[in-house]
Wavefront OBJ file of the C-alpha trace (Angstrom):
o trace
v 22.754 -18.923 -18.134
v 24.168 -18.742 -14.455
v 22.058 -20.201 -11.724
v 22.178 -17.764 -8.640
v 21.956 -18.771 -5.166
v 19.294 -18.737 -2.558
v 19.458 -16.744 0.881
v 20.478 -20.376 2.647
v 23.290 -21.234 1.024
v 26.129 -19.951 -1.335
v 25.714 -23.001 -3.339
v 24.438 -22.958 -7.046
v 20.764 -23.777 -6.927
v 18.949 -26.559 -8.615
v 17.504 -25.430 -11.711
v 13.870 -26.703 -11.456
v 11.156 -26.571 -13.870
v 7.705 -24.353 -13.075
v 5.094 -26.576 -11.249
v 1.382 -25.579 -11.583
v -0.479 -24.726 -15.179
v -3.411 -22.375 -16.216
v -5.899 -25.142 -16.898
v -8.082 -25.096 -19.709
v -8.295 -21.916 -21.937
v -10.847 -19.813 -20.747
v -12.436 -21.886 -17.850
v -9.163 -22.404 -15.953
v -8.671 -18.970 -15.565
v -12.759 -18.634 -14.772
v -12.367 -21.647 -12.232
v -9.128 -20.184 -10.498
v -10.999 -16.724 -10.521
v -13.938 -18.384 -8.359
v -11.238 -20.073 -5.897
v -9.667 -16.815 -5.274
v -12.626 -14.696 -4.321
v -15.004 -17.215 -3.187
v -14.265 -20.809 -2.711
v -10.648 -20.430 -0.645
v -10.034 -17.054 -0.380
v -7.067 -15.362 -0.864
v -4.503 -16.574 1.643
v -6.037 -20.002 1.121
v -5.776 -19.847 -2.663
v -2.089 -19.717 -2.408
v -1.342 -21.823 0.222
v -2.897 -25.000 -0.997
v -0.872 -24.597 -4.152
v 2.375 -24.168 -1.988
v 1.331 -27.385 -0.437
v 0.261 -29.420 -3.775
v 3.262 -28.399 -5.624
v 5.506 -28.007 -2.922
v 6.949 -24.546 -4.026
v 6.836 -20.780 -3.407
v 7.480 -20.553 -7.196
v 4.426 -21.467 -9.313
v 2.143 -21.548 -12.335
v -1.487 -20.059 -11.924
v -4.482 -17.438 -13.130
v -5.034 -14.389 -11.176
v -8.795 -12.509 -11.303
v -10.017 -10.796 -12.746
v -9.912 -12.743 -16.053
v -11.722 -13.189 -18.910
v -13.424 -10.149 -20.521
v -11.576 -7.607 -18.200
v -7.944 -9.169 -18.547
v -6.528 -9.632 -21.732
v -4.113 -12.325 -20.328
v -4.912 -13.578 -16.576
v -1.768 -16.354 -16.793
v 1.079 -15.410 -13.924
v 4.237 -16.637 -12.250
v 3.670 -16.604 -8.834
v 6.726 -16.028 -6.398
v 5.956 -16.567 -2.706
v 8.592 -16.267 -0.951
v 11.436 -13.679 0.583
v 13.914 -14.028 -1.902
v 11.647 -15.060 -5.335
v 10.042 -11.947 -4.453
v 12.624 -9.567 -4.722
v 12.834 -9.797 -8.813
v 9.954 -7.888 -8.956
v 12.025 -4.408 -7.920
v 14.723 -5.206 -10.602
v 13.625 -3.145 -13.035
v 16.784 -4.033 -15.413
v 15.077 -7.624 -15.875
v 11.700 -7.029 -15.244
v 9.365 -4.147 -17.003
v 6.825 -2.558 -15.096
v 4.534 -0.865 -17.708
v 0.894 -0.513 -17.057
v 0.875 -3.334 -14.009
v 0.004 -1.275 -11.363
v -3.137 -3.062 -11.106
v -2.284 -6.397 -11.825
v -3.459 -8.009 -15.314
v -5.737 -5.467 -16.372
v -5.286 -1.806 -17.117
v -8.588 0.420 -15.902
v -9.417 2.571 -18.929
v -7.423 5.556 -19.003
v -10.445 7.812 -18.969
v -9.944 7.661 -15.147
v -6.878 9.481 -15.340
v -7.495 12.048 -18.213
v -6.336 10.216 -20.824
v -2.778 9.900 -19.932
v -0.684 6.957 -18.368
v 0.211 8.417 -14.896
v 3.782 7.867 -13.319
v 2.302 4.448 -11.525
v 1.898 3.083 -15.130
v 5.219 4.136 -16.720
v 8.201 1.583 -16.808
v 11.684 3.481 -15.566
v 13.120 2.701 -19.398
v 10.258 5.393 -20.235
v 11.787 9.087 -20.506
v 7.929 10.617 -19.405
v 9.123 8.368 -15.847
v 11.929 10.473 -15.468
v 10.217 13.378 -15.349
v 7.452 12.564 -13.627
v 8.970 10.650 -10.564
v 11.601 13.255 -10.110
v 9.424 16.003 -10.354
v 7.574 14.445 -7.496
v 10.994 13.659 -5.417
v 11.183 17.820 -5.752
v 7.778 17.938 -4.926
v 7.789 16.384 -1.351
v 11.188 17.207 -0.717
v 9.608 21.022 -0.859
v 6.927 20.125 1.598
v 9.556 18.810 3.843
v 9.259 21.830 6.245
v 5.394 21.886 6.330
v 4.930 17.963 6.842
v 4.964 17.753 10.388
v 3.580 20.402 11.979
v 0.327 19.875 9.319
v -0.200 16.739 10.014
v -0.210 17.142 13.535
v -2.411 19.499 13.513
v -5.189 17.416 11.717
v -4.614 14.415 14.463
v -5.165 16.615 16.689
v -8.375 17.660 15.490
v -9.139 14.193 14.628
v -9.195 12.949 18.230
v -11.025 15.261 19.218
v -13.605 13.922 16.579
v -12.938 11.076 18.753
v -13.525 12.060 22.105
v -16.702 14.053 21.219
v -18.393 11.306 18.823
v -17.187 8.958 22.071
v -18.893 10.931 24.575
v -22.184 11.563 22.354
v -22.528 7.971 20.606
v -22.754 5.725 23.319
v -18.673 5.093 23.842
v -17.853 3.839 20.201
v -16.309 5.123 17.534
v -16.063 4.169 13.932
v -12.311 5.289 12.968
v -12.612 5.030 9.814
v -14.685 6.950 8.547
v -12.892 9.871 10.600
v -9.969 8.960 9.701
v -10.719 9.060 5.675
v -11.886 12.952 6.501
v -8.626 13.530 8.163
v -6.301 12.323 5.494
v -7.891 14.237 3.138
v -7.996 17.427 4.706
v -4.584 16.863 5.298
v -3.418 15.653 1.600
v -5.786 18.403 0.060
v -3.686 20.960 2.282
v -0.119 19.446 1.629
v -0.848 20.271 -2.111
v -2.442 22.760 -2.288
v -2.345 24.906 0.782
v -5.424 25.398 1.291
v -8.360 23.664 3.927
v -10.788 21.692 0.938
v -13.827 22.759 3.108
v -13.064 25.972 1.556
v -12.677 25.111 -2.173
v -16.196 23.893 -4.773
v -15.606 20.308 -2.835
v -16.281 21.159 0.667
v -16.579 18.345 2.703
v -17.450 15.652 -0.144
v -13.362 15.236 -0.753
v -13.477 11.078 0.402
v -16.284 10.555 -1.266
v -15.715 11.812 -4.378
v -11.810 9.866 -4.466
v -13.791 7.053 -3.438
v -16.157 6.459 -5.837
v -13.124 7.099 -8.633
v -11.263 4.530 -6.731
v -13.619 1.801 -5.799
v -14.730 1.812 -9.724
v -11.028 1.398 -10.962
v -10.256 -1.491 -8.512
v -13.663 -2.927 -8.268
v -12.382 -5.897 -10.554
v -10.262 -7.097 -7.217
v -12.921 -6.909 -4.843
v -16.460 -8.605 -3.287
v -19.301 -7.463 -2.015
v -20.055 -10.583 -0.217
v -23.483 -10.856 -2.016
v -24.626 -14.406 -3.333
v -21.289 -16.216 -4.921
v -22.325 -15.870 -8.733
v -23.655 -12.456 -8.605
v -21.131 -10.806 -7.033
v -18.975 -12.295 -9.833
v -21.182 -11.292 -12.505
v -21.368 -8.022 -11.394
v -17.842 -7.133 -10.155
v -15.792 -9.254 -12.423
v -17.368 -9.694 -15.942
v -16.934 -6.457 -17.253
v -14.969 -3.218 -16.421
v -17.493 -0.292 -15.010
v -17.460 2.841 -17.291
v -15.710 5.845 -16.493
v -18.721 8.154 -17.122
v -20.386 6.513 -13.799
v -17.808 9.230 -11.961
v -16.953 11.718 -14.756
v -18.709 14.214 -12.783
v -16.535 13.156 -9.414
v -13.492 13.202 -11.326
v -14.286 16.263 -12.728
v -14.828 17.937 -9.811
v -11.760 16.644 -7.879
v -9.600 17.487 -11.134
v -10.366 21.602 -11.012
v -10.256 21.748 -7.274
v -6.795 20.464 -7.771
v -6.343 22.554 -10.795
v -7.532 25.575 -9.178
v -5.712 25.256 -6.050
v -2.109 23.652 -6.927
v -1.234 26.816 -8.725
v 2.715 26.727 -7.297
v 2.744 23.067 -7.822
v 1.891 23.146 -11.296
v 4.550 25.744 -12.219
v 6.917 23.633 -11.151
v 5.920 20.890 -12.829
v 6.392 22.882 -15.834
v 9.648 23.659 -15.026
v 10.760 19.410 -15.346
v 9.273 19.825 -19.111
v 5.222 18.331 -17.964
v 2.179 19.251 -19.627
v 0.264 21.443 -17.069
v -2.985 19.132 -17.408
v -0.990 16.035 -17.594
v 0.914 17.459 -14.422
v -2.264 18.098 -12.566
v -3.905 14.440 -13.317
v -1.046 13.231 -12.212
v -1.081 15.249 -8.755
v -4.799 14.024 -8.785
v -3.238 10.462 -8.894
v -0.728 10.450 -6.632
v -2.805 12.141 -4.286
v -5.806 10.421 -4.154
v -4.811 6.721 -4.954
v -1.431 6.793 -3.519
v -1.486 9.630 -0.541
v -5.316 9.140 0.278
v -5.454 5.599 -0.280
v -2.888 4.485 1.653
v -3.706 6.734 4.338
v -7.085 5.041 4.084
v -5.631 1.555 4.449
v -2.506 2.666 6.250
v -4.002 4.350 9.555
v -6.991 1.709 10.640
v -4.321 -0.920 10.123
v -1.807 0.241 12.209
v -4.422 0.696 14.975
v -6.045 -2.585 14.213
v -2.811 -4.274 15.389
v -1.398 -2.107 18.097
v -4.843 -3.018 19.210
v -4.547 -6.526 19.097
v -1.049 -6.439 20.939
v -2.832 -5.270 23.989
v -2.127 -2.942 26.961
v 0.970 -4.253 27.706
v 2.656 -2.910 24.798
v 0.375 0.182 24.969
v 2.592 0.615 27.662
v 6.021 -0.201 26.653
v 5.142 2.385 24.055
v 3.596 5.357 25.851
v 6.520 5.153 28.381
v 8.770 5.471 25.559
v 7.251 8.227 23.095
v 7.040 10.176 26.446
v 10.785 9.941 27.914
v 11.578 10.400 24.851
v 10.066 13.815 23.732
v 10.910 14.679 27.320
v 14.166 14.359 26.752
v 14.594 15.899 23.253
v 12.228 19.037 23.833
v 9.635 17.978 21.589
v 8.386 16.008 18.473
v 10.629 16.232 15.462
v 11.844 13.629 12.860
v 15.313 13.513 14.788
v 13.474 12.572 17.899
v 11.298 10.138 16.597
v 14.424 8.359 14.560
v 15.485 7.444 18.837
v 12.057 5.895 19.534
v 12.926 2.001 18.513
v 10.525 0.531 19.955
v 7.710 2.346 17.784
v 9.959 2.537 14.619
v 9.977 -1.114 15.040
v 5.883 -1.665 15.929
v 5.562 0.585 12.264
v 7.328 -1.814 10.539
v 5.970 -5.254 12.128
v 2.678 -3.594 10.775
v 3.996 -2.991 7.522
v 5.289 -6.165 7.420
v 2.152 -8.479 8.893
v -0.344 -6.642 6.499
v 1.679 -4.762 4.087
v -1.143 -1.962 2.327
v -0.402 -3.166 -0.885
v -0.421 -6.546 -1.123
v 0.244 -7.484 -4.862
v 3.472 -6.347 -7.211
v 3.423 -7.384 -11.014
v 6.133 -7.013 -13.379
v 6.836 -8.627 -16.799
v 10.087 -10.601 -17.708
v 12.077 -7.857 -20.318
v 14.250 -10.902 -21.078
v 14.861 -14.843 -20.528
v 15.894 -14.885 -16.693
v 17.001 -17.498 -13.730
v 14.974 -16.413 -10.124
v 16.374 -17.925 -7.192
v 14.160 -19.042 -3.857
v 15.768 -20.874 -0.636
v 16.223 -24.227 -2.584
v 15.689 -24.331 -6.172
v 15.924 -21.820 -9.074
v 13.582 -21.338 -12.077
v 13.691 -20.068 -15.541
v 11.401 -17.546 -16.286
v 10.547 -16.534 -20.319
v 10.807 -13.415 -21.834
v 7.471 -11.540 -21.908
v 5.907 -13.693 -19.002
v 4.181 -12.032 -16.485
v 5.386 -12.061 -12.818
v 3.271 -12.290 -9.721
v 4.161 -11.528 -5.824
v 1.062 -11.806 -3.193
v 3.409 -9.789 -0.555
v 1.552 -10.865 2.675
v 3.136 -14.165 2.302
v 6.631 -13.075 1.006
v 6.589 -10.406 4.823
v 5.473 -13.677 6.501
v 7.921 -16.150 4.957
v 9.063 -18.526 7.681
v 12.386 -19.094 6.247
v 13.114 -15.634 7.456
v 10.981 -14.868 10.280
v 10.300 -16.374 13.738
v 6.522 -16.910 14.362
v 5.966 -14.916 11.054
v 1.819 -14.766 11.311
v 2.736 -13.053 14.999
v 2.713 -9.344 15.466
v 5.985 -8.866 17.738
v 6.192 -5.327 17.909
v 9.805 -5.766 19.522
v 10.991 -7.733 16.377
v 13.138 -5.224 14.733
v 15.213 -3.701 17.322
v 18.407 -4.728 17.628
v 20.036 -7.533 15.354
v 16.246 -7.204 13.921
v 17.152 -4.409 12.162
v 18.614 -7.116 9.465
v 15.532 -8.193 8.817
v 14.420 -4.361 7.594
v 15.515 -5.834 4.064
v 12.711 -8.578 3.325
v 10.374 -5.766 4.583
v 8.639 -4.962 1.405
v 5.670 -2.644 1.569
v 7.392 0.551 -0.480
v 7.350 -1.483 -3.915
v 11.134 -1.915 -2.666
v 12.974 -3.108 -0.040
v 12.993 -1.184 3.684
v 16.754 -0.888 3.289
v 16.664 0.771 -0.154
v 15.348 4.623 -1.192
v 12.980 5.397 -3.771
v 14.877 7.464 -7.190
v 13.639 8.591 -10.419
v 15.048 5.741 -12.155
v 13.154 2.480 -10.089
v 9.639 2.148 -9.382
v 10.126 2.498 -5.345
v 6.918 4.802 -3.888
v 8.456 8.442 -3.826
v 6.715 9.330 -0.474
v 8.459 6.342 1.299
v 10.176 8.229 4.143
v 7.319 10.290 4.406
v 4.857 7.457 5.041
v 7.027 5.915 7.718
v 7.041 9.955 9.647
v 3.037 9.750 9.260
v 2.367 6.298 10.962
v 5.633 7.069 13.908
v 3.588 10.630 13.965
v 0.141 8.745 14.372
v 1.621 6.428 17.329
v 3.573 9.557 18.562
v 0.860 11.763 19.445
v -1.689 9.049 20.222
v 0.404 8.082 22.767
v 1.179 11.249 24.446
v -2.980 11.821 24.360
v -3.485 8.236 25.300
v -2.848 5.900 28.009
v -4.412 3.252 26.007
v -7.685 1.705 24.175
v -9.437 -1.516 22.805
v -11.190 -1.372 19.596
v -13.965 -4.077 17.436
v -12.186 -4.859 14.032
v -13.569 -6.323 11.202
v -12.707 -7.305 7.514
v -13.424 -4.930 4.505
v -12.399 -5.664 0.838
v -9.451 -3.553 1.260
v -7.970 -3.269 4.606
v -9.864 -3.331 8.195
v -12.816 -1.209 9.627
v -11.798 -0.640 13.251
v -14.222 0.910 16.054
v -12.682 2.117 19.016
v -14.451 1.312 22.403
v -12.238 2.705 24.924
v -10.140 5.677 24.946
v -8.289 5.926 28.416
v -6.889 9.331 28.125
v -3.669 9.984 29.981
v -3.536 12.481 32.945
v 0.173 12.911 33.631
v 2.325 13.155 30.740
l 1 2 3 4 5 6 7 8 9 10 11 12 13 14 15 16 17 18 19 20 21 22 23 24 25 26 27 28 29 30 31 32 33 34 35 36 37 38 39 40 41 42 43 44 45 46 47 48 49 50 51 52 53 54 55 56 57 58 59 60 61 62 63 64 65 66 67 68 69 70 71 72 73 74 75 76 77 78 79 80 81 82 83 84 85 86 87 88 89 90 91 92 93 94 95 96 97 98 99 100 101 102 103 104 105 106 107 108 109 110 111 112 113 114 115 116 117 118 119 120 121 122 123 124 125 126 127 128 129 130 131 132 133 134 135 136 137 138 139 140 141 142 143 144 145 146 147 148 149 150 151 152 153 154 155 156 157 158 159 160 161 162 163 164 165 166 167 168 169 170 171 172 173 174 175 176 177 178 179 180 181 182 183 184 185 186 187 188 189 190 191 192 193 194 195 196 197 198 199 200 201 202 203 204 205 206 207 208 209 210 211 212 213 214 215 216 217 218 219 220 221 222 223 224 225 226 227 228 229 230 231 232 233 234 235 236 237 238 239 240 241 242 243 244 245 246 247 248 249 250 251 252 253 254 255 256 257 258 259 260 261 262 263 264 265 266 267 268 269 270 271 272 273 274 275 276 277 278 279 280 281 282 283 284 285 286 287 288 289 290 291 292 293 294 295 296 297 298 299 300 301 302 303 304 305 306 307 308 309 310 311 312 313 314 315 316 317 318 319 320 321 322 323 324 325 326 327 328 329 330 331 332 333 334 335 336 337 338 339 340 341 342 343 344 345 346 347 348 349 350 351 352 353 354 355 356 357 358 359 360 361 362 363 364 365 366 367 368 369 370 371 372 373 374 375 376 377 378 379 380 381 382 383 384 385 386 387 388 389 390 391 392 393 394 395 396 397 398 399 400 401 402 403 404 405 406 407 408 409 410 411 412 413 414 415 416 417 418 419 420 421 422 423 424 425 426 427 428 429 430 431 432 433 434 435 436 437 438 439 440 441 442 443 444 445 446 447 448 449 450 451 452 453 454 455 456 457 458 459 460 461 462 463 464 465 466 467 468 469 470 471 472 473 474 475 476 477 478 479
């Protein structure tokens, strides 16, 4: 079997053997489980074994374990260029991984295995991604002008909760309302406040979410209870049948045009819809609700200087070009680059999984290792985006970093299930609304910018993503 080369050199690698092991049955993956969550922490619980074994590539268990997982043993690969065999789907299989090593019972999704749980070598994939491609391609007209429409009614949320609750503002929870309203309408054409869900839309996705990925998270209560309760056994679907339920018509009800054309790329009309219910709630919603508070959370943390740089920007810029439009936006490199630092320094999606389809050779910078057939693959992204081998002052946020000769880097940026460089097709597991992602969080800096001269916001830590409260808003006067 060839040994490939690294991103240093052009020399065959060293073929190296797979430090690290899975401890003893049962208890290993129990003891690794409690070093994760509670005793290191996630960044920690990586980085000490990089140190002790002195490689990116390694053996370990990842939670939830026992009595959820079936199997919690992994590959880990740590590093920019290990990394990148988890988006070669003609060595590695990506069938019902989406959430690591467990598979939430299928009851949350109707009984079927959505398009996130299909491998590409499954015909239903086909299908199913392109008739999403077809789907957003459609809504190509409508994207901007919609979602510009909810910011602007979500700062003005701002500005009135602002001026009523004592100058602070929890984003968040504003923000969830937004993206739903706007996700509800994208699909369906229609405001949700006017459909059976009203204004219980976030809710209702997040109770169905926070029970399917409840297995990955803490509560921060007492060490051994939270465990007990959050990663001994799966919670039932029938704790948010009635949300699901109730999310599922209003789609069904509403997505009328959608679902006809769903038929017409050969797909069930139910299966169709709980699949629209998927991608829009887990993947559009829930990446909105990661996605927005964590771009803020860091343009926050760059400070008013680059508040600046940016503002002056976005503004000569739509001067210049008569307005806000993809095209115009594509010329603003400073905040196309800002996007992507974020992406980068706290990609929204932090694990990949994948399972060897067949004996193979992964490369990193100085060593390559043989992988078996069947084996289960592991990436923690955060630390493949921050890989100092690649990056200058990688745990920095340098919003300047990918202008210029930094647009080379664009390739090790990873947050699409993909690389930045690459486009999302029926036949890989890239995220379909890629391009669409990168126009809302431009869009989000865009118009904040032309309302804003600048801000300063309180963040804090939440078991998936930040919870960010704004405590200045310093509106601009001359635009």
């Amino acid at each position: 079997m060839p040994i490939p080369s690294g991103s240093s050199s052009s020399k065959p690698l060293p073929l190296k053997p797979i430090p690290g092991d899975y401890g003893t049955p049962f208890l290993g993956a129990i003891g690794d489980r409690l070093d994760y969550f509670y005793n290191q922490g996630k960044d920690h619980f990586f980085t000490t074994r990089i140190k002790k074994y002195q490689s990116t590539v390694f053996r370990t268990n990842m939670p939830p374990g026992p009595f959820i997982a079936q199997n919690s043993q992994v590959i880990a690969v740590l590093d920019a260029v290990s990394f990148r065999i988890l988006f070669d789907t003609s060595k590695v299989e990506k069938r019902d991984v989406l959430d690591g090593t467990y598979l939430p019972s299928l009851s949350f999704t109707g009984g079927h295995r959505v398009c996130a749980y299909l491998d590409p070598s499954e015909p239903k994939h086909t299908s199913l991604k392109s008739f999403f491609l077809s789907l957003l391609a459609s809504k190509h007209d409508i994207f901007v002008p919609l979602f510009r429409t909810c910011l602007s009614d979500l700062f003005l949320n701002m500005e009135d909760q602002m001026a009523s609750d004592g100058k602070k503002v929890y984003f968040n929870s504003l923000s969830d309302s937004m993206s739903f309203k706007f996700m509800f309408q994208l699909f369906c054409d229609k405001d949700p406040s006017k459909t059976g869900i009203g204004s219980k839309g976030p809710s209702l996705v997040d109770k169905w979410l926070g029970l399917q990925l409840a297995p990955l998270a803490t509560l921060g209560l007492p060490k051994f209870i939270d465990d007990l309760l959050l990663h001994t056994f799966p919670f039932p679907f029938f704790l948010v049948k009635s949300a699901y339920g109730k999310l599922f018509h209003a789609f069904y009800e509403n997505s009328t045009s959608v679902l006809d054309k769903a038929e017409s790329f050969g797909i069930d009309r139910e299966e169709a819809c709980h699949n629209l219910v998927f991608l829009a709630g887990f993947n559009a919603y829930g990446g909105m609700k990661l996605l927005l508070p964590t771009l803020l959370k860091w343009v926050s943390v760059a400070g008013e200087e680059l508040h600046r740089q940016l503002a002056d920007e976005i503004r000569r810029v739509v001067r210049s070009e008569g307005g806000v439009t993809p095209q115009s936006m594509d010329k603003m490199t400073l905040t196309k680059s800002v996007v992507y630092e974020v992406f980068r320094i706290e990609p929204m999606v932090p694990f990949q999984y994948a399972k060897a389809k067949e004996d193979i050779v992964v490369p990193s910078h100085d060593a390559a290792f043989e992988i078996r057939k069947g084996e289960m693959i592991f990436g923690y992204q955060p630390l493949a985006t921050k890989d100092p081998r690649v990056f200058d002052d990688p745990e920095d946020f340098v919003g300047h970093r990918f202008i210029g000769e930094g647009e080379k880097l664009l390739k090790y940026v990873y947050w699409s299930n993909g690389p930045e460089t690459e486009d999302p097709t029926a036949v890989n597991k890239q995220c379909p609304g890629k391009d669409l992602v990168m126009l809302i969080s431009r869009l989000m800096l865009v118009d904040f910018f032309l309302r804003y001269d600048t801000f300063a916001a309180e963040v804090e830590t939440l078991p998936f993503g930040p919870s960010v409260t704004l405590t200045s808003l310093t509106k601009a006067i001359n635009i």
